[in-house]
PALOLO-635828 format. One line per field, with one value per residue: residue number from 1; residue in three letters; x, y, z of N, C-alpha, C in turn. Coordinates in steps of 0.05 Angstrom, whole numbers. Layout:
<atoms>
num <- [NUM_...]
residu <- [Ala_...]
n.x <- [X_...]
n.y <- [Y_...]
n.z <- [Z_...]
ca.x <- [X_...]
ca.y <- [Y_...]
ca.z <- [Z_...]
c.x <- [X_...]
c.y <- [Y_...]
c.z <- [Z_...]
</atoms>
This chain:
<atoms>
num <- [1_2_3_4_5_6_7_8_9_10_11_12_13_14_15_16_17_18_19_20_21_22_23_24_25_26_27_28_29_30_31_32_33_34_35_36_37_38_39_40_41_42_43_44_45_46_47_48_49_50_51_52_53_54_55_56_57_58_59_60_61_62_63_64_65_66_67_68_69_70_71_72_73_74_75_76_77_78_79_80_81_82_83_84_85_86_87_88_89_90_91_92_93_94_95_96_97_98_99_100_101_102_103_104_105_106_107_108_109_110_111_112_113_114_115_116_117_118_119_120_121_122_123_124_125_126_127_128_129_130_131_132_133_134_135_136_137_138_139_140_141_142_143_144_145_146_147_148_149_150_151_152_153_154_155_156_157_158_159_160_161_162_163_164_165_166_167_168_169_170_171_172_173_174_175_176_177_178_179_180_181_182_183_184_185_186_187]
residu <- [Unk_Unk_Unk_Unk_Unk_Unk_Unk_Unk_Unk_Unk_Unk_Unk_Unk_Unk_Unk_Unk_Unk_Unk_Unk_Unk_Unk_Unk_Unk_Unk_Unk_Unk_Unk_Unk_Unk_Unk_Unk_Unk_Unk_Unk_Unk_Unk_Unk_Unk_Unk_Unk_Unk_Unk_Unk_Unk_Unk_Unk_Unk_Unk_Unk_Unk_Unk_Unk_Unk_Unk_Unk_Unk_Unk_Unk_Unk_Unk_Unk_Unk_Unk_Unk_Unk_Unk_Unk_Unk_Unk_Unk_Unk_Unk_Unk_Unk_Unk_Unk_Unk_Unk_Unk_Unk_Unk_Unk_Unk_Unk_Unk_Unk_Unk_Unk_Unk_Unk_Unk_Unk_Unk_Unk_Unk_Unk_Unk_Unk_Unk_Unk_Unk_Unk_Unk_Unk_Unk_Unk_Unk_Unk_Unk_Unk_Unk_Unk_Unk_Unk_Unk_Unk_Unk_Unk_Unk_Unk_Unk_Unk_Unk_Unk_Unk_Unk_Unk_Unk_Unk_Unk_Unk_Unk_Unk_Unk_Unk_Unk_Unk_Unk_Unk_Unk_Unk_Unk_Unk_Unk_Unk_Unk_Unk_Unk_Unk_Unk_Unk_Unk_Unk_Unk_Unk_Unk_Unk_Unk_Unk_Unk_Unk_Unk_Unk_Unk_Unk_Unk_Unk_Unk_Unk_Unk_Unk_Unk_Unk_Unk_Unk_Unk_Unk_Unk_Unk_Unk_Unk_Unk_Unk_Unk_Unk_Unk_Unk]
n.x <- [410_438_495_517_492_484_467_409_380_407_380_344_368_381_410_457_450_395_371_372_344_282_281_257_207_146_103_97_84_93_96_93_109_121_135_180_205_192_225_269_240_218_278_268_235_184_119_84_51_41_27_18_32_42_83_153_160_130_137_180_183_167_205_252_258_264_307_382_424_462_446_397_415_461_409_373_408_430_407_350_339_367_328_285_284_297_239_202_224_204_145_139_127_100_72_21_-17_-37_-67_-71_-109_-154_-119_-70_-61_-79_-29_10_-1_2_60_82_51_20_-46_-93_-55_-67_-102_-154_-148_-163_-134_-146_-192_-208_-278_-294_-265_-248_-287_-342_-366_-443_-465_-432_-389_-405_-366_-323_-252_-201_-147_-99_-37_30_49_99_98_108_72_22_6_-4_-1_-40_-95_-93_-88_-144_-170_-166_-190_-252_-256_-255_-291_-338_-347_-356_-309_-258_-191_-160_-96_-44_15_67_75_114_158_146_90_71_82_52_2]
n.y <- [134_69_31_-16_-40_-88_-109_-119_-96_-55_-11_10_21_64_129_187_224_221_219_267_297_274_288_341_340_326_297_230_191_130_95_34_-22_-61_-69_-49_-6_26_30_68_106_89_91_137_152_180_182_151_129_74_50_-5_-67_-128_-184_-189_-235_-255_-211_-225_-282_-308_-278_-289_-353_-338_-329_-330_-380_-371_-315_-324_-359_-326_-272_-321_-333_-282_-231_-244_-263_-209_-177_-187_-189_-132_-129_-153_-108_-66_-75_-94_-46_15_27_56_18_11_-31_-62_-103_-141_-197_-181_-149_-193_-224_-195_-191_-240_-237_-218_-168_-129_-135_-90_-47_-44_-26_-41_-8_-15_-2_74_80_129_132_160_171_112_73_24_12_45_-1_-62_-106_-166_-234_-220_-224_-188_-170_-127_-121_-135_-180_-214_-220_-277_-281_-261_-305_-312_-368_-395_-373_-371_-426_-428_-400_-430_-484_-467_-444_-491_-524_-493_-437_-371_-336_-272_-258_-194_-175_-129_-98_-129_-198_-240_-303_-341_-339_-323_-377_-401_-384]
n.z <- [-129_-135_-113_-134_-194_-207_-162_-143_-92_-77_-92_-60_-9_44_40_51_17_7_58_73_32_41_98_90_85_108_108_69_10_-18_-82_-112_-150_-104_-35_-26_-46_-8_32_40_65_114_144_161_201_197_192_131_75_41_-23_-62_-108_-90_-68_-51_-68_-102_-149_-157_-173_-226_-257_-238_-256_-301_-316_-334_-316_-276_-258_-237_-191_-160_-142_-122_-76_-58_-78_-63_-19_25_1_19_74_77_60_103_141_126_121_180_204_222_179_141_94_28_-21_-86_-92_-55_-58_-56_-4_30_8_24_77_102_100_137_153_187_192_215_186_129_66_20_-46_-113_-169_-204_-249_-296_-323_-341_-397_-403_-422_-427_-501_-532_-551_-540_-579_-589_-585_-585_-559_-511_-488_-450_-443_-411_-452_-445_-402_-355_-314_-341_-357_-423_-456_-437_-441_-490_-510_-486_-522_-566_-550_-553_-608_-626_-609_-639_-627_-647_-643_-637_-621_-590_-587_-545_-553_-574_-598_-563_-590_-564_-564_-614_-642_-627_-641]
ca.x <- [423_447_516_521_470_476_450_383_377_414_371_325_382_378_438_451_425_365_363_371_307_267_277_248_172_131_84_104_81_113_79_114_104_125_136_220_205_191_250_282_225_230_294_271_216_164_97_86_35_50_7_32_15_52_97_179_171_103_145_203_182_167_228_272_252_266_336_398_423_484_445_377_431_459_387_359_419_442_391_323_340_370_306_253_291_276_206_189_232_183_118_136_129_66_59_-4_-18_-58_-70_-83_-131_-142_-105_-48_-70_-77_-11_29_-3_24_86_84_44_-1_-78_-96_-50_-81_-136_-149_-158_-157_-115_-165_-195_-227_-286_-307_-244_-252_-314_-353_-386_-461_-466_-419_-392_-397_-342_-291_-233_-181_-122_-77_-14_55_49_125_107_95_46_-5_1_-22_-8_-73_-110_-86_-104_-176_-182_-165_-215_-267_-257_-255_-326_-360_-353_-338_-291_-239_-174_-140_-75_-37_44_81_74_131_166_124_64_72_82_18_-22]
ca.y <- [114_50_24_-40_-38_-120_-117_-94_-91_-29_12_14_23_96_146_206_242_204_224_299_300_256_293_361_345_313_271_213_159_111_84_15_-59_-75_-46_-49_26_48_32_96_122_69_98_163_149_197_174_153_105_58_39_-26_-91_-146_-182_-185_-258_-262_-199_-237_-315_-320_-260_-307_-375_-337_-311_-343_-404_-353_-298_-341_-363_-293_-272_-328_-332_-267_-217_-250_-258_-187_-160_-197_-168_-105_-121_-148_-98_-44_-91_-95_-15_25_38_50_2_14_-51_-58_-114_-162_-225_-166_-143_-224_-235_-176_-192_-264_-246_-205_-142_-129_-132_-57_-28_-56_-20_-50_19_-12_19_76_85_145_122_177_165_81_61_3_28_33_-25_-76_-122_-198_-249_-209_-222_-167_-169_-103_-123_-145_-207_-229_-232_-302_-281_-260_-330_-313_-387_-414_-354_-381_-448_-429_-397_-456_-498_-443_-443_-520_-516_-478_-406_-344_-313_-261_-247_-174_-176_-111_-101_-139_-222_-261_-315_-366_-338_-332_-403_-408_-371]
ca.z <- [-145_-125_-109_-157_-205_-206_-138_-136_-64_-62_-101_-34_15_48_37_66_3_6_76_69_8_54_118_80_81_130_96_46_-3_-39_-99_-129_-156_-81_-12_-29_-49_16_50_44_85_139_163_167_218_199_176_108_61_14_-46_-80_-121_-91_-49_-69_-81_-115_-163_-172_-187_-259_-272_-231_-265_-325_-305_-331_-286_-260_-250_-215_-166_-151_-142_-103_-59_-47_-68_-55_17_28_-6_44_100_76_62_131_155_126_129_208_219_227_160_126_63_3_-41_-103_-94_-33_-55_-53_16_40_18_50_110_110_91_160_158_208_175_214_174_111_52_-16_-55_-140_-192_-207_-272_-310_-329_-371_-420_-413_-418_-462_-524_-519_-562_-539_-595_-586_-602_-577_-525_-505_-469_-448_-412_-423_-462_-443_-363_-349_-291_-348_-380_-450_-473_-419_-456_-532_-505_-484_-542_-584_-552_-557_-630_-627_-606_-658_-622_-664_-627_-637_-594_-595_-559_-545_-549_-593_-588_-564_-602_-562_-573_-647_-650_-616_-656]
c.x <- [432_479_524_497_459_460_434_377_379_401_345_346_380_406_436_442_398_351_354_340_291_259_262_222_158_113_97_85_98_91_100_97_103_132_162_215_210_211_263_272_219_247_291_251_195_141_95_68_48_25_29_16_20_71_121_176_158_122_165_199_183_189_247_275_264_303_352_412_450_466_414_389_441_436_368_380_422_420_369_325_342_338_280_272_281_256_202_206_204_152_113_126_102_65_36_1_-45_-52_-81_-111_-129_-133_-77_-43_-59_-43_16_20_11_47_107_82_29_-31_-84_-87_-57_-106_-134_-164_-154_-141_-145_-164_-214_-239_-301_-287_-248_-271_-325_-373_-413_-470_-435_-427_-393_-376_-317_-278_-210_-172_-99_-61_12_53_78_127_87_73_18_-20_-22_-16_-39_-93_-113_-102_-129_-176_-190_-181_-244_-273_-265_-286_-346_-358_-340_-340_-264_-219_-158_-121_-60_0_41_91_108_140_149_103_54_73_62_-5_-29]
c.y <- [90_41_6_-43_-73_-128_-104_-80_-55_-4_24_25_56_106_169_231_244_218_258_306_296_280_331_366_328_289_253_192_160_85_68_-7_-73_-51_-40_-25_48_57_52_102_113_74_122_175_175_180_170_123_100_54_16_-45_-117_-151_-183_-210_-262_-242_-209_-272_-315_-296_-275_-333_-367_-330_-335_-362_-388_-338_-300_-353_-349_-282_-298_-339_-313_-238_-216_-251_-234_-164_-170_-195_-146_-106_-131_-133_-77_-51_-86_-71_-17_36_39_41_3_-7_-52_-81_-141_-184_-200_-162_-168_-228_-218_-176_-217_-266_-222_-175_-138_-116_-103_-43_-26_-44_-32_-19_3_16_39_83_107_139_143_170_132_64_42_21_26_9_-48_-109_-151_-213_-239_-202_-209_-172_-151_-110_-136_-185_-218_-239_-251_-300_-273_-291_-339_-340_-401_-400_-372_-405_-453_-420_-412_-484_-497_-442_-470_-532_-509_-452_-387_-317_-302_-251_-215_-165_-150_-114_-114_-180_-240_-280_-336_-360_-336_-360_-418_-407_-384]
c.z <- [-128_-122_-131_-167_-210_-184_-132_-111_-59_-80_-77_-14_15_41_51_44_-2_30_85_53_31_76_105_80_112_129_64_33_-24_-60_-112_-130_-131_-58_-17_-32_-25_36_61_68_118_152_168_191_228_184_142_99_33_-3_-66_-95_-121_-80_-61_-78_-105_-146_-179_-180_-211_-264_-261_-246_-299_-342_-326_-307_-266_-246_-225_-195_-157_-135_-116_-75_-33_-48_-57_-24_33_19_24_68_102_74_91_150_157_126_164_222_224_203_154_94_51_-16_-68_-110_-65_-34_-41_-29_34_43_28_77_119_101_122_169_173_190_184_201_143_105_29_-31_-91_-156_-201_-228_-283_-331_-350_-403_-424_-392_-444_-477_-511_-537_-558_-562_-586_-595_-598_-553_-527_-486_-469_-431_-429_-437_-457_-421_-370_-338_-312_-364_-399_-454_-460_-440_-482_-529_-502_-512_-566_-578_-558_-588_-639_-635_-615_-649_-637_-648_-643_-622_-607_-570_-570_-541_-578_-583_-586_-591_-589_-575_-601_-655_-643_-632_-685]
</atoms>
């Protein structure tokens, strides 16, 4: 658990219950959005791989931009700084890193990881369960992901599609979740 749940930071900081679990096995990974996960394992200086998808800033821009003007100044004061300590604290080790794709890779190395310790391994998929029909339909564009995070920016999407249509093409979009209030007003 964390100390102040306002301050994210400290849901990474070690403890000494953290430290007790930890020190019980030998081998670790840490599977997260970002390296901040691993931290724990960083002070416990036994070997251990990460698998992530991103650096803390690249995770937090469009959820910061989106923040309240109190709590985006909180945040880019006090926790955004405290967090990228910890990441090039735990970037600087000898970890081993597993990417989920090499822009991911690229930019944990320039944010001060050392490239040797660096693989791009993709999110993997079972391809027996999702796979294309053997007739793939025409006219149709799909999109599975949070329609609320900025970083997928469904309105560029809506937008192509609305030129696309403009055009003469018969196309269909099927978006997954539940559409925003922007995007409804898009559509």
């Amino acid at each position: 658990g964390c100390y102040l749940p306002e301050l994210e930071f400290t849901y990474y900081l070690p403890s000494d219950r953290w430290r007790q679990v930890l020190s019980k096995f030998d081998r670790h990974i840490a599977v997260g959005g970002t390296v901040l996960v691993s931290n724990l394992l960083a002070d416990i200086a036994k070997p251990f791989l990460v698998w992530c998808a991103s650096t803390m800033i690249d995770d937090r821009f469009h959820r910061r931009a989106a923040m309240p003007i109190a709590r985006r100044l909180i945040d880019t004061v006090l926790i955004g700084p405290v967090q990228r300590i910890l990441e090039k604290r735990v970037l600087g080790g000898r970890t081993q890193f597993m990417t989920v794709s090499n822009y991911t890779r690229d930019s944990l190395i320039a944010a001060g990881g050392d490239q040797l310790n660096f693989s791009t391994v993709p999110v993997p998929v079972d391809t027996r369960t999702f796979s294309p029909p053997q007739v793939v339909p025409t006219g149709i564009i799909g999109f599975a992901g949070r329609t609320d995070d900025p970083r997928k920016n469904i309105p560029l999407l809506l937008r192509a599609m609305r030129i696309l249509l403009q055009r003469g093409e018969s196309l269909s979009l099927t978006l997954t979740g539940s559409p925003t209030s922007e995007i409804s007003s898009e559509i």
